[in-house]
N, C-alpha and C positions, 0 to 999 in steps of 0.2 A: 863658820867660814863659808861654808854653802849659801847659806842664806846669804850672805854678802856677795858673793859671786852672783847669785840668780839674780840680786836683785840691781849690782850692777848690768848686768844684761841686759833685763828689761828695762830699767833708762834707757840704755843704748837703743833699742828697739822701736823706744816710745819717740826717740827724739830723731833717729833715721827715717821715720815717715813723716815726718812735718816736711812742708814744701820749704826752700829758701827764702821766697818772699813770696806774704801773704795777697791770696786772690783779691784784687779790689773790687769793692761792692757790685761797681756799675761797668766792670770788666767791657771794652769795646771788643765785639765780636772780630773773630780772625778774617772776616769778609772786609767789615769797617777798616779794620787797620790797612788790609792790601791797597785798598783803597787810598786809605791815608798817604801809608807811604809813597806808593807812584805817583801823587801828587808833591809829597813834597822833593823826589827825586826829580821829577819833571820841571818842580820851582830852582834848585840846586842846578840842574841844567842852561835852564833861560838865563840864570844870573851870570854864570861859567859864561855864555854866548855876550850874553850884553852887563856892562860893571854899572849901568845906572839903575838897577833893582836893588829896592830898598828890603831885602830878606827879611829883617825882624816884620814889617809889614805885609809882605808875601805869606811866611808864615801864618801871622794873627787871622789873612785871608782865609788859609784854607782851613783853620781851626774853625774858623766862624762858618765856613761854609759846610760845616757837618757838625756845627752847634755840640761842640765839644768843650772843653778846658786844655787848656795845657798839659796840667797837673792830671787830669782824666789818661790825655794819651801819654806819658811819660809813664805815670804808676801803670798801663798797663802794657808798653813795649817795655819794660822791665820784668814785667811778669811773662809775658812771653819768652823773652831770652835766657828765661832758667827751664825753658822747653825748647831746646833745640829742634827736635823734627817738626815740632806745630809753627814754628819759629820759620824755618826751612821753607813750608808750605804757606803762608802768608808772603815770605820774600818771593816763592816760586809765581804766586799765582800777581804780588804787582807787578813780576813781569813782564808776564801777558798782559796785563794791563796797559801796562808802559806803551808794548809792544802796538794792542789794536790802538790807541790813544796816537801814536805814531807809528805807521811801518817802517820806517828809517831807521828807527832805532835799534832797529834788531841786528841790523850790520854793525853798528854802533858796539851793540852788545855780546856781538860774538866773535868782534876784534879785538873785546875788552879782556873777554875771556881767555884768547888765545895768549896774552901774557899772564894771567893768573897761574902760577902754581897751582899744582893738585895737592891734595891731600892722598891718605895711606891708602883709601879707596879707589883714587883716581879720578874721581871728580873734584870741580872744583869747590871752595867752601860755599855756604848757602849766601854768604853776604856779598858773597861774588855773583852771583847767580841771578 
């Protein structure tokens, strides 16, 4: 019965350090992605302002214009959103991005924030951010 126990354990053990989803080969760095995404919050924006942007097109723009895949940035903003604080820190720093890219938008975004809910800490969530 020991032996059965311990060795239930150690499955437990072995399969608690495996990550949720496995790291993709050509993982985009957490700079590329801030990048990425301020760009496509920035495209998300223009379209919001004007309804004659063609988004799937917009899109394929700015994929091409940092010579990516789809598939490349999906597999690895999925891999980053089972790391919340790294996750956190790439949302943090598009938007200073956003932010030097446009200074208006920071009233923008701290108007946005002021109806956001906080969370148990008091700030708001990162995707808010």
């Amino acid at each position: 019965m020991k032996h059965f126990v311990f060795s239930l354990m150690m499955i437990f053990c072995v399969l608690s350090c495996q990550e949720a989803i496995q790291k993709p080969d050509n993982l985009l760095s957490e700079e590329k992605m801030s990048e990425i995404i301020a760009d496509f919050a920035i495209n998300e924006q223009n379209y919001t302002i004007g309804n004659n942007i063609n988004t799937e097109n917009a899109t394929r723009f700015i994929l091409k214009k940092y010579k990516i895949k789809g598939e490349l940035f999906t597999k690895s903003y999925e891999y980053y959103m089972t790391k919340p604080e790294t996750m956190k820190e790439i949302l943090d720093e598009a938007q200073v991005i956003i932010k030097t890219k446009d200074p208006k938008a920071e009233a923008f975004i701290n108007k946005k924030l002021k109806g956001v809910s906080t969370n148990a800490n008091g700030t708001a969530p990162a995707m808010a951010q």
